[in-house]
C-alpha positions as CSV (number, residue, x, y, z in Angstrom):
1,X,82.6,-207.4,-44.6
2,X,83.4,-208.7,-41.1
3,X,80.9,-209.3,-38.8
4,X,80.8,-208.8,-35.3
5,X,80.6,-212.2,-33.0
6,X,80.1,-210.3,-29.9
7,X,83.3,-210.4,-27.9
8,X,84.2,-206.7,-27.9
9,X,80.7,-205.6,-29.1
10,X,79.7,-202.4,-26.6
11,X,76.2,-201.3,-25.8
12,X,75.4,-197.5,-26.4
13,X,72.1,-196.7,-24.6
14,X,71.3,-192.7,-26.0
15,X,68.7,-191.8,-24.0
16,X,66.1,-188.8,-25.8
17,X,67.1,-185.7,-24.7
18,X,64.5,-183.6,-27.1
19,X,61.8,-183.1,-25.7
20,X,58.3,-180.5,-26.5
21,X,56.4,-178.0,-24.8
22,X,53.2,-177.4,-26.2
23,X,54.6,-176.0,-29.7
24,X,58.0,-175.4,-28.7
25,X,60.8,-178.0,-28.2
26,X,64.1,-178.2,-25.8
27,X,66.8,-180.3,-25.4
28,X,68.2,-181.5,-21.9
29,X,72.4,-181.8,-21.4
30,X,74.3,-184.2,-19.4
31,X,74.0,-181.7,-16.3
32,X,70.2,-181.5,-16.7
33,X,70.1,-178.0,-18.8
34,X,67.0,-177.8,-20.6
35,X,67.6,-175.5,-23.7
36,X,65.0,-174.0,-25.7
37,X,62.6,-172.9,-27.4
38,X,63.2,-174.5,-30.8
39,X,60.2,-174.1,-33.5
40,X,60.4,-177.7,-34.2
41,X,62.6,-180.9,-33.6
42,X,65.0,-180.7,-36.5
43,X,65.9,-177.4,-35.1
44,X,66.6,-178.7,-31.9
45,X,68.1,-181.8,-32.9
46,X,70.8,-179.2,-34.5
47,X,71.3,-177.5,-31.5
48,X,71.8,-180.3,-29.8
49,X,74.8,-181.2,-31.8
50,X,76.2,-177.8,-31.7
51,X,76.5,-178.2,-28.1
52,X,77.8,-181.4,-27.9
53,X,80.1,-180.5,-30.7
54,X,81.3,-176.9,-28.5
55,X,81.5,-179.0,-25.2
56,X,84.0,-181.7,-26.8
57,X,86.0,-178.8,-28.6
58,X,86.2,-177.3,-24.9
59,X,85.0,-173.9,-26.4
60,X,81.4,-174.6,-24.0
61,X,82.4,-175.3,-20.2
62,X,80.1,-178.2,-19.0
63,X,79.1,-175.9,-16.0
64,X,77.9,-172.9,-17.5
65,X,74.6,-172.0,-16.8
66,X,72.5,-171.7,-19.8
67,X,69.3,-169.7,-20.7
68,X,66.7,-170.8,-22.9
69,X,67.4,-170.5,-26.7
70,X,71.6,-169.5,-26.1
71,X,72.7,-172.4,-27.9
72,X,70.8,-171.0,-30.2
73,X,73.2,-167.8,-30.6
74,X,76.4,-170.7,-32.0
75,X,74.1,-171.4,-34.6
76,X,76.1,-171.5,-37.9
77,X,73.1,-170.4,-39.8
């Protein structure tokens, strides 16, 4: 295995973008969107990467406006 000696090593600060609301929990986007309600963190953990996942595909435009809970609706449950 190789190790990395720091000369091309990047920082990747990921900031928390889940956050909760008495019992319910959200998830901000890059534009400041909070989406939500969740009923717990997993489930808006999974959202979260739905999103991110529909935004990079391009099927999501990054100005959108978006109510609570509509990522919801991409759910693949």
């Amino acid at each position: 295995m190789k190790r990395n000696d720091g000369k091309n090593a990047r920082l990747f600060v990921r900031s928390n973008r889940m956050f909760r609301i008495d019992d319910s929990w959200f998830f901000k986007t890059r534009e400041g969107d909070s989406v939500g309600p969740f009923e717990d963190e997993l489930e808006a953990s999974t959202q979260l990467e739905v999103y991110i996942r529909l935004v990079n595909a391009g099927l999501l435009p990054v100005s959108e406006e978006l109510s609570p809970g509509r990522v919801a609706a991409y759910s693949t449950r």
